[in-house]
Backbone atoms as SQL, in Angstrom:
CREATE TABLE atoms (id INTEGER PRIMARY KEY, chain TEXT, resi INTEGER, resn TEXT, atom TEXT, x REAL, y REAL, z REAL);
INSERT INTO atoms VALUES
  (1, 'A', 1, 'UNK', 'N', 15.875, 5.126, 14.840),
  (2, 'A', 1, 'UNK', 'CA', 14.844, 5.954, 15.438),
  (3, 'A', 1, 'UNK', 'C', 14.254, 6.905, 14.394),
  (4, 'A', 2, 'UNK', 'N', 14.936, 7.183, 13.783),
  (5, 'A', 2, 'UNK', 'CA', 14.827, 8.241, 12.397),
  (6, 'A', 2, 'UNK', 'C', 13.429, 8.112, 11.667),
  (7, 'A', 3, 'UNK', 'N', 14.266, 6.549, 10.787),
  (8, 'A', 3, 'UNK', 'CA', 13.532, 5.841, 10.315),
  (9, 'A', 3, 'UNK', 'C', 12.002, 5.350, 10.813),
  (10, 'A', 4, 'UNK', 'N', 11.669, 5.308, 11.865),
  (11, 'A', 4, 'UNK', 'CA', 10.846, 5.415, 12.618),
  (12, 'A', 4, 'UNK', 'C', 9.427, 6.100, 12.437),
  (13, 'A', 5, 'UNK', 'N', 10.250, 7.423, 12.944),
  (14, 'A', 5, 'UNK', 'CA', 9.597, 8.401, 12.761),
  (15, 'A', 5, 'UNK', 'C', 8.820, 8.682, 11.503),
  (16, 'A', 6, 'UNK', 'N', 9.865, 8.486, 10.696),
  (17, 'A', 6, 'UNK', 'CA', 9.471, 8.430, 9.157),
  (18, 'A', 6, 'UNK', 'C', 8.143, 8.280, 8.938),
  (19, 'A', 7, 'UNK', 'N', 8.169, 6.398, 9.275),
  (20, 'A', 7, 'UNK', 'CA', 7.455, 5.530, 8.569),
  (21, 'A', 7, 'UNK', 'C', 6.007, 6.128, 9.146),
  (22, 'A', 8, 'UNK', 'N', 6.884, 6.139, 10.632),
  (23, 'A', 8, 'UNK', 'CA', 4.564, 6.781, 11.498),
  (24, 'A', 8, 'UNK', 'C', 4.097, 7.895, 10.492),
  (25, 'A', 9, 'UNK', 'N', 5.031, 9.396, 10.164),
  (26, 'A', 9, 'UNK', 'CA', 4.749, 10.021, 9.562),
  (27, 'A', 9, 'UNK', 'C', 4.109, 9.969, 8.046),
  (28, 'A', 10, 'UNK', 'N', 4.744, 8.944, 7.577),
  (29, 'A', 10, 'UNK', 'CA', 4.224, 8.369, 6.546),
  (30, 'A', 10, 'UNK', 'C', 2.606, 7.850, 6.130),
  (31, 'A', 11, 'UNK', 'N', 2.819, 6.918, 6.969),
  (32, 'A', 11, 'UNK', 'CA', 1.754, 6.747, 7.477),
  (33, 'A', 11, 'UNK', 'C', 0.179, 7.475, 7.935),
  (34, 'A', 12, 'UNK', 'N', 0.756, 8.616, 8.492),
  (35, 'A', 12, 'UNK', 'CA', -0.249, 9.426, 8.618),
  (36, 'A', 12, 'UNK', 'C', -0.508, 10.415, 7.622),
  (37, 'A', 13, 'UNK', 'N', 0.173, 10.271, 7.241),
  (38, 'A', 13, 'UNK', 'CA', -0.239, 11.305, 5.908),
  (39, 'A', 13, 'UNK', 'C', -1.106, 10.864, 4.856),
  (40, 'A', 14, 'UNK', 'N', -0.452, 9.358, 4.937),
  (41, 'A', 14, 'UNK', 'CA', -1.346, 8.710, 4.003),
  (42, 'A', 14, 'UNK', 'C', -2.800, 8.484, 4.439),
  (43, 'A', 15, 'UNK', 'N', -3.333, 8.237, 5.896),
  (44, 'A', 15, 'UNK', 'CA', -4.342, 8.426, 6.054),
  (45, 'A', 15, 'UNK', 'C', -5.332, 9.406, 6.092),
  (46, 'A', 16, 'UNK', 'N', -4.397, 10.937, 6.094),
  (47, 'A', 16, 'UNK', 'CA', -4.626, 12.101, 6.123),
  (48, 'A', 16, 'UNK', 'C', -4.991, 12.482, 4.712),
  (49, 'A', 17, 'UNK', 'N', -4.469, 11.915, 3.405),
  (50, 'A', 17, 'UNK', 'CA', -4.793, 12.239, 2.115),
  (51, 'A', 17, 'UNK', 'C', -5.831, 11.335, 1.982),
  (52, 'A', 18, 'UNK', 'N', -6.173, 10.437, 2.422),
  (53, 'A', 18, 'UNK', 'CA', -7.238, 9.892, 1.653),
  (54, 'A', 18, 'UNK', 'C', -8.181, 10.395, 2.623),
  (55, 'A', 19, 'UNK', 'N', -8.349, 10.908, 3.697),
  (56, 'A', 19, 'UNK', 'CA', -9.297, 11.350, 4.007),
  (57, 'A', 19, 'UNK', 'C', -9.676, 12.872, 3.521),
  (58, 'A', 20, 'UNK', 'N', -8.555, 13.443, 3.212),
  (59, 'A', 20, 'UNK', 'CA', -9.242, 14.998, 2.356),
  (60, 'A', 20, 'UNK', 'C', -9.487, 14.777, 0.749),
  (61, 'A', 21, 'UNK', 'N', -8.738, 13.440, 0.250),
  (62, 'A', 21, 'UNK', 'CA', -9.572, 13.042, -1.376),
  (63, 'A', 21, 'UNK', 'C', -11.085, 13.147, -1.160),
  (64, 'A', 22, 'UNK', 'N', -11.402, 12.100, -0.019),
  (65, 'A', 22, 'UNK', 'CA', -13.061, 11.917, 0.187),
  (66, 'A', 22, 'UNK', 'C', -13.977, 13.014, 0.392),
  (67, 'A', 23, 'UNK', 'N', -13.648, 14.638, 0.780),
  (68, 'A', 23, 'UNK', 'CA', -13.906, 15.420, 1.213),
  (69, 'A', 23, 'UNK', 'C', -14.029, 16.241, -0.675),
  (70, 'A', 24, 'UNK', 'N', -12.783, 16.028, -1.128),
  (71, 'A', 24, 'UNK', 'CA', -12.315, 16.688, -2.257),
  (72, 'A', 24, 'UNK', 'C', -13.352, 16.575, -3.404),
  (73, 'A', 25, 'UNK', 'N', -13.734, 15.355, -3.389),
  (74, 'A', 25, 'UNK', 'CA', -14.868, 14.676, -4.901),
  (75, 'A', 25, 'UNK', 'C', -15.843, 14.338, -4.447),
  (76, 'A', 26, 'UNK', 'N', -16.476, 14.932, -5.438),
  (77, 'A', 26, 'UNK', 'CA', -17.662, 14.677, -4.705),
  (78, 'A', 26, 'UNK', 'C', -18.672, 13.047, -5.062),
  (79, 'A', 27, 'UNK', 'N', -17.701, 12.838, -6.185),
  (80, 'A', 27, 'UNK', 'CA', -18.458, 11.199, -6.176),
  (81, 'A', 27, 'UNK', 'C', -17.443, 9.891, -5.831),
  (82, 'A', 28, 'UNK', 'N', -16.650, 10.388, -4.841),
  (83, 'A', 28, 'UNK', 'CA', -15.947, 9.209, -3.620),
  (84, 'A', 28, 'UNK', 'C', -16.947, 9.052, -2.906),
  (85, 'A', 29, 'UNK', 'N', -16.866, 7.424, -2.648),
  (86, 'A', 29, 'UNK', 'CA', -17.396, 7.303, -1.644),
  (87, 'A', 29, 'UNK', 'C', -15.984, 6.761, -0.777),
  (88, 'A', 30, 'UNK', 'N', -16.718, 7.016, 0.955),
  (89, 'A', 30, 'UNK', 'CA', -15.824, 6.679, 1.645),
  (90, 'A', 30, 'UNK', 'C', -15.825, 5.181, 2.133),
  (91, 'A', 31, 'UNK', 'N', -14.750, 4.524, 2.471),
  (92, 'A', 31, 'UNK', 'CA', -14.818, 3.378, 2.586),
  (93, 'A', 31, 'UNK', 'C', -15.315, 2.949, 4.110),
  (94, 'A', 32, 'UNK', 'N', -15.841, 2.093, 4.546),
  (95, 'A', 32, 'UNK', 'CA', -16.399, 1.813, 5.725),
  (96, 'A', 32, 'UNK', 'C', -16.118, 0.214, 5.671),
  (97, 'A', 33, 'UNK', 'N', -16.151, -0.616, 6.909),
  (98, 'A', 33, 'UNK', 'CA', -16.391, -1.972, 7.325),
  (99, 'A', 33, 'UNK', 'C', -14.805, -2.847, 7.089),
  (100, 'A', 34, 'UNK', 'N', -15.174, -3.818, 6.689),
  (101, 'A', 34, 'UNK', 'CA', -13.787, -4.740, 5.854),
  (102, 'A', 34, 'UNK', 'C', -13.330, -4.136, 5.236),
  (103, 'A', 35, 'UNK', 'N', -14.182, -3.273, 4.179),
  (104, 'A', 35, 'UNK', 'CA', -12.945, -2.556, 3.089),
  (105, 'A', 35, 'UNK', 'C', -12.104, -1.586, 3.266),
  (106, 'A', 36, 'UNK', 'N', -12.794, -0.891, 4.327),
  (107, 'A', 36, 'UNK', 'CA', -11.833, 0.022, 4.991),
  (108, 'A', 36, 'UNK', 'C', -10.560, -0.411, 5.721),
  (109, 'A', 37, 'UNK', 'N', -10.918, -1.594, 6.832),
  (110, 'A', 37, 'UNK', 'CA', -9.740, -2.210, 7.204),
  (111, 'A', 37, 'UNK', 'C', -9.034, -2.994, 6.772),
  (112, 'A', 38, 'UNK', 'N', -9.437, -3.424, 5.646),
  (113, 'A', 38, 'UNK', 'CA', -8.584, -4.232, 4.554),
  (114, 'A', 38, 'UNK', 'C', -7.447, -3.712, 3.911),
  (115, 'A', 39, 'UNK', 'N', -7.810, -2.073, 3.753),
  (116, 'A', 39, 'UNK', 'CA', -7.242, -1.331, 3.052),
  (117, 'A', 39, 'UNK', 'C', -5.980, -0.677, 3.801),
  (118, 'A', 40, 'UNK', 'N', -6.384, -0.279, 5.427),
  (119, 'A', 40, 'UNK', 'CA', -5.762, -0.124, 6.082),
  (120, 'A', 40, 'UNK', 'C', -4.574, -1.485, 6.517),
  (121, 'A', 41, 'UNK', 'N', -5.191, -2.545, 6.714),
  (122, 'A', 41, 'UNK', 'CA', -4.164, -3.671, 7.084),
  (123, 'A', 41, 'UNK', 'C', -3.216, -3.447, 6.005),
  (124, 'A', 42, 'UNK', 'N', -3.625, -3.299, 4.728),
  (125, 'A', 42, 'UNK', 'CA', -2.378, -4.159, 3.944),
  (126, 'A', 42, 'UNK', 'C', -1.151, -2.173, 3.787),
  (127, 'A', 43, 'UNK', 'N', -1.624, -1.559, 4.446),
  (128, 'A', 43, 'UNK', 'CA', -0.711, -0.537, 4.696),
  (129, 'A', 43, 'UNK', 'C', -0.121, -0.692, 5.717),
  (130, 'A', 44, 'UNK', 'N', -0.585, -1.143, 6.636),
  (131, 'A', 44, 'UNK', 'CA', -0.068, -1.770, 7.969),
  (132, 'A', 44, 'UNK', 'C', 1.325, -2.597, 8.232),
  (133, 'A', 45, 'UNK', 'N', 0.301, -3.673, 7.341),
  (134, 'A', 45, 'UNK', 'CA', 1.366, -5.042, 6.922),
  (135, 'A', 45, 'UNK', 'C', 2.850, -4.415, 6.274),
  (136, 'A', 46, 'UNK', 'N', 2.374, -3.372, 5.429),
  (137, 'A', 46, 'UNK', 'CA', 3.956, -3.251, 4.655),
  (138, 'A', 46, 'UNK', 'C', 4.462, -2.139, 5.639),
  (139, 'A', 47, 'UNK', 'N', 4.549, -1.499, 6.552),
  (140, 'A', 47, 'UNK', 'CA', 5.065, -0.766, 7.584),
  (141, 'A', 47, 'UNK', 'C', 5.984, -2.093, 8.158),
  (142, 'A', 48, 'UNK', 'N', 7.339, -1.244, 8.319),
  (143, 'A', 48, 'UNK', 'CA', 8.032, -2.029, 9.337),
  (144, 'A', 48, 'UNK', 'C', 7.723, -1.479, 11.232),
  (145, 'A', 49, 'UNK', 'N', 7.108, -0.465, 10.939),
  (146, 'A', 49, 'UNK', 'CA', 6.383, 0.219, 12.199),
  (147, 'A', 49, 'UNK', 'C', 5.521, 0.266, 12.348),
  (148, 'A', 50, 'UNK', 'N', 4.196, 0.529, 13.223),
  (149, 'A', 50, 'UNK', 'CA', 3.029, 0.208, 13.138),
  (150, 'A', 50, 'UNK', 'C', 2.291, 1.244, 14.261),
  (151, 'A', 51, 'UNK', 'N', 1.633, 2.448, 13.668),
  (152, 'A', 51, 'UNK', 'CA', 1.659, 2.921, 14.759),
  (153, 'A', 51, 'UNK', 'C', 0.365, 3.025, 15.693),
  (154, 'A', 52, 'UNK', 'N', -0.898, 3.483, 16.311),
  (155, 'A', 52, 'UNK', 'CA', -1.643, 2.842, 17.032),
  (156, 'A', 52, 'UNK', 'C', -3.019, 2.681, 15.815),
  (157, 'A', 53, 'UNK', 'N', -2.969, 3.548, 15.236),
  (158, 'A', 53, 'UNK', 'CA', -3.911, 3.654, 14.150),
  (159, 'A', 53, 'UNK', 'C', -4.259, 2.606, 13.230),
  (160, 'A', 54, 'UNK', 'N', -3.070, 1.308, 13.426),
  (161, 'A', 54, 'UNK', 'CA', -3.240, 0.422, 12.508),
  (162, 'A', 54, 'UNK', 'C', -3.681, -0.679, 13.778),
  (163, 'A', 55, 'UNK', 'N', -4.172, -0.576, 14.550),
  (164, 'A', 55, 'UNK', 'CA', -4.341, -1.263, 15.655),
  (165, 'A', 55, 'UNK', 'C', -5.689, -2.112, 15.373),
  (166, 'A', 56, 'UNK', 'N', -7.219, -1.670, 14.988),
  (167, 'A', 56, 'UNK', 'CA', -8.287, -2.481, 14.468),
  (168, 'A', 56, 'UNK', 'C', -7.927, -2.989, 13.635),
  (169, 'A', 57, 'UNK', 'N', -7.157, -2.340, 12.382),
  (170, 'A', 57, 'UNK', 'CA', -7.545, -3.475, 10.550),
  (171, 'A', 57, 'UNK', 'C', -6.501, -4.517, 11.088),
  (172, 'A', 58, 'UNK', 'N', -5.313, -4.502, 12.483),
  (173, 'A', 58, 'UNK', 'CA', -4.662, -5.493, 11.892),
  (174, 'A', 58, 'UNK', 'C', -5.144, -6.324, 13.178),
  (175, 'A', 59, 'UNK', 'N', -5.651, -5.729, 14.238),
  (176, 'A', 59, 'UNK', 'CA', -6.842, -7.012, 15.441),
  (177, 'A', 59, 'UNK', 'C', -7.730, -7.712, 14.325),
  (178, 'A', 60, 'UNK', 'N', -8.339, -7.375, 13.224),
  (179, 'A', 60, 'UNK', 'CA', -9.258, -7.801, 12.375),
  (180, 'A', 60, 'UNK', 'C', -8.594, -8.918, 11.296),
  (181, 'A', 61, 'UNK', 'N', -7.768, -8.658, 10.886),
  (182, 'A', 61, 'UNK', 'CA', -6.714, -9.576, 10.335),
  (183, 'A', 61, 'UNK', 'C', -5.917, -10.218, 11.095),
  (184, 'A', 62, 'UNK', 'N', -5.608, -10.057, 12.483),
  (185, 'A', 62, 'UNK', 'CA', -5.500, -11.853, 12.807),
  (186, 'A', 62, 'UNK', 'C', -6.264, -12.557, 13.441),
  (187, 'A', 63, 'UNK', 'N', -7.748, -11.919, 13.705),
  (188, 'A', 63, 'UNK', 'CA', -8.924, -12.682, 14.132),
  (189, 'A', 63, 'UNK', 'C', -9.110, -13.584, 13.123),
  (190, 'A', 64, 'UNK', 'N', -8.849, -13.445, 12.049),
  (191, 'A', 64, 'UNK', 'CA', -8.832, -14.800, 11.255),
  (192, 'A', 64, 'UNK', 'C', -8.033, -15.879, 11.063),
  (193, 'A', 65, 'UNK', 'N', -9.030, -16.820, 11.677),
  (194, 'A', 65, 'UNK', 'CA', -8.496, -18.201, 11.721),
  (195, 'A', 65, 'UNK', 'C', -8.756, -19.023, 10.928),
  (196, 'A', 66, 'UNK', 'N', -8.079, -20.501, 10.800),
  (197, 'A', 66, 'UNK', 'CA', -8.490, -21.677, 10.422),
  (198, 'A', 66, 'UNK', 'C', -8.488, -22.818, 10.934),
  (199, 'A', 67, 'UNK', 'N', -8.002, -24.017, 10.722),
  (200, 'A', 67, 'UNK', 'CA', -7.451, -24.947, 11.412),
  (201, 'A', 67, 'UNK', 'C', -6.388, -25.412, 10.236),
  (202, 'A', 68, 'UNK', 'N', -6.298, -25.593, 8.992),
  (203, 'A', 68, 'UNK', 'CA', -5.474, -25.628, 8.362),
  (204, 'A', 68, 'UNK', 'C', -4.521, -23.774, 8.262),
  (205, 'A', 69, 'UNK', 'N', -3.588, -24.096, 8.050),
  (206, 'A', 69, 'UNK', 'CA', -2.619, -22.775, 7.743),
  (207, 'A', 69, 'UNK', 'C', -3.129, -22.399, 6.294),
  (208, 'A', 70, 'UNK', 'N', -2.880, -23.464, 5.064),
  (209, 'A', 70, 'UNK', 'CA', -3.236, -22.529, 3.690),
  (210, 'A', 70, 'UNK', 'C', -4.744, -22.376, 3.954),
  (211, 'A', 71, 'UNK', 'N', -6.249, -22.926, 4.743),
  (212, 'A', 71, 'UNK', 'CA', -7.343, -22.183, 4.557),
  (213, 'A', 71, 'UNK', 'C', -7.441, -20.934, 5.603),
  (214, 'A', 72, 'UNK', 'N', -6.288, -21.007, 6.059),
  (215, 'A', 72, 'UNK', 'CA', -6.014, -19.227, 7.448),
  (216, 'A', 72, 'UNK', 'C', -5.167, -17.804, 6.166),
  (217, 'A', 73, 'UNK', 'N', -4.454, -18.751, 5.571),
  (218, 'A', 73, 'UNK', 'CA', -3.796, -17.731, 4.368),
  (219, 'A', 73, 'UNK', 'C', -4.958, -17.059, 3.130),
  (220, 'A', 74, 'UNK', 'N', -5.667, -18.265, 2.995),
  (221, 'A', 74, 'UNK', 'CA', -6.443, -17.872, 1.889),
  (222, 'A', 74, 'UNK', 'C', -7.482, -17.016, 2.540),
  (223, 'A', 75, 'UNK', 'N', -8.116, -17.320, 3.686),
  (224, 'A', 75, 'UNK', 'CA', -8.708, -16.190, 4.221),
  (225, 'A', 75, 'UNK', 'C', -8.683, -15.029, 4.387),
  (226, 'A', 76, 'UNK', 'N', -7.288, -15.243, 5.074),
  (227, 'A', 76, 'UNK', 'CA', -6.926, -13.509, 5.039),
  (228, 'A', 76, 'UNK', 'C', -6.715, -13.058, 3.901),
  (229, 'A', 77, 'UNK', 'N', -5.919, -13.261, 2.853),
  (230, 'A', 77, 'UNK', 'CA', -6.120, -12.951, 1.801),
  (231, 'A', 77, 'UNK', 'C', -7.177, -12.277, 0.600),
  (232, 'A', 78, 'UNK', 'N', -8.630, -12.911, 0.939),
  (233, 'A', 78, 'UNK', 'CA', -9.501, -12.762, 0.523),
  (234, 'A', 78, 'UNK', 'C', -10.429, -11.598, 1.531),
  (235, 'A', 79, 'UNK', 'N', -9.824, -11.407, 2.996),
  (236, 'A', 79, 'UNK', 'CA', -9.996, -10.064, 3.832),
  (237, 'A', 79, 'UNK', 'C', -9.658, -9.022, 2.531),
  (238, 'A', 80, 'UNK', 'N', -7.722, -9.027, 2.632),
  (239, 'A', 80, 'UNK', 'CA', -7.283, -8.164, 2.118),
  (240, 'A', 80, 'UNK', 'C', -7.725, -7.612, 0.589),
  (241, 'A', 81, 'UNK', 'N', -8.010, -8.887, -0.381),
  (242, 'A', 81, 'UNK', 'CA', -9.025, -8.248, -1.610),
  (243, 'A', 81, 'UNK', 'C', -10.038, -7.562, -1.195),
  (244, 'A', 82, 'UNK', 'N', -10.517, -6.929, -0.394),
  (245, 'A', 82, 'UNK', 'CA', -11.836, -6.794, -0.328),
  (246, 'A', 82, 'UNK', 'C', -11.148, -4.882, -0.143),
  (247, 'A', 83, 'UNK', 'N', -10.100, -4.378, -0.594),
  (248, 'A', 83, 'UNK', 'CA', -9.964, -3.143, -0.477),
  (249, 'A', 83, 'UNK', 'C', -10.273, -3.370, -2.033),
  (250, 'A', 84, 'UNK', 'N', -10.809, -1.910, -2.407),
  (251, 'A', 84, 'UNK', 'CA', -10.765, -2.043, -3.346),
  (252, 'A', 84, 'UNK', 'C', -9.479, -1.177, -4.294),
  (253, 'A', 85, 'UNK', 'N', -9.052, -1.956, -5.620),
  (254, 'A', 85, 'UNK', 'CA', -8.366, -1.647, -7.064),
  (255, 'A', 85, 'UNK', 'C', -8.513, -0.536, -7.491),
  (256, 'A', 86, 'UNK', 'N', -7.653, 0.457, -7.999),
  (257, 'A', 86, 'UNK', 'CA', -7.679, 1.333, -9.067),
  (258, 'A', 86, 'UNK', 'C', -7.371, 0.607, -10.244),
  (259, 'A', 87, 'UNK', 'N', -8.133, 1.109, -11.306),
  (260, 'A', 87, 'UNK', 'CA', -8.164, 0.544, -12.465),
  (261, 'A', 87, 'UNK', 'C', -7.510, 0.958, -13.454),
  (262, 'A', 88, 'UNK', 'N', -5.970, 1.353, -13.562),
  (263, 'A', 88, 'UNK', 'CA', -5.594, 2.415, -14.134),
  (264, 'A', 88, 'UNK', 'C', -5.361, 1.982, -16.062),
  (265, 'A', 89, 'UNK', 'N', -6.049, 0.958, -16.330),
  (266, 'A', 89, 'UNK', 'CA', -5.947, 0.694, -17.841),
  (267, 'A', 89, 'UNK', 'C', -6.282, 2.024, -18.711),
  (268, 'A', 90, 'UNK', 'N', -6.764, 2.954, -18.199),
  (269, 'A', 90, 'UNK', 'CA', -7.406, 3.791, -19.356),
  (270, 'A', 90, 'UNK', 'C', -6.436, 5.296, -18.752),
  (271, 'A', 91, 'UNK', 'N', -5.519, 5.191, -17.994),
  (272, 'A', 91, 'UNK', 'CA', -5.345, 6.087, -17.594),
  (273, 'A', 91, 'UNK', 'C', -3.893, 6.888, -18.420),
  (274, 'A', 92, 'UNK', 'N', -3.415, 5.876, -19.171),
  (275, 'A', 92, 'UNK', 'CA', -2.004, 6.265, -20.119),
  (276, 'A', 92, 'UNK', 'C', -0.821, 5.964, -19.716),
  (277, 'A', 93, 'UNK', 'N', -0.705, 4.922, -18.808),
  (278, 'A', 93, 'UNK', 'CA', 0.577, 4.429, -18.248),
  (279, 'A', 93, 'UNK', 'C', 0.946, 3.403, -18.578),
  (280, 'A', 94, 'UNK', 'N', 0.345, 2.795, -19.933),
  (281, 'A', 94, 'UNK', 'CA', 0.591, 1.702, -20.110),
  (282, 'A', 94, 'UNK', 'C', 2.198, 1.497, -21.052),
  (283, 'A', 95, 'UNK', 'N', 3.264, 0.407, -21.078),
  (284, 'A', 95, 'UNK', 'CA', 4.537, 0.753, -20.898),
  (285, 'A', 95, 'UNK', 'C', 5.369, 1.579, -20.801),
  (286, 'A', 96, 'UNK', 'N', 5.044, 1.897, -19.013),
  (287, 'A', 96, 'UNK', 'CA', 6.235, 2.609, -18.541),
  (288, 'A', 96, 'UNK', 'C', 6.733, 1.436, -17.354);
C-alpha cells in the first residue's frame, strides 16, 4: 500500500514539475497532442500504478491497432517516439 502511494505521488510531482518548468522559461514550449501523451504514456507504462491522470495517453496507446502484432508494436512505438529527446551531448556527462 506504501509503495503505492509512493508511486501516485511520484507521479504527480512529476507532472507537477514539468508543468512549473513550462511556466519557468520562457522559451519552453509546452507540449500538446501525441507528444504530450506520448510522453505521458511512456511514464505511465513504467508505473507499476497508474493513477487516473494517466488515463487518456494510455486510452490513446491502446487505441492502436493492427492486425499483425509486430505492425501493432511498431506502431505504438513510433506513438511513443513522438515525445520528444533531451539532447544531453553538449551538456558534460559524457563518461559517467
Amino acid at each position: 500500500m506504501c509503495k503505492k502511494i509512493i508511486t501516485v505521488i511520484s507521479l504527480m510531482a512529476l507532472f507537477q514539475i514539468s508543468s512549473f518548468a513550462a511556466e519557468e522559461e520562457d522559451n519552453y514550449e509546452m507540449l500538446t497532442g501525441d507528444a504530450k501523451l506520448a510522453c505521458e504514456a511512456i511514464l505511465c507504462l513504467s508505473s507499476p500504478s497508474r493513477p487516473s491522470e494517466c488515463d487518456p495517453a494510455l486510452k490513446r496507446y491502446y487505441s492502436i491497432k493492427a492486425k499483425k502484432s509486430s505492425t501493432q508494436a511498431r506502431k505504438r512505438q513510433n506513438f511513443l517516439n513522438q515525445c520528444p529527446k533531451v539532447d544531453n551531448s553538449s551538456s558534460g556527462s559524457e563518461g559517467r
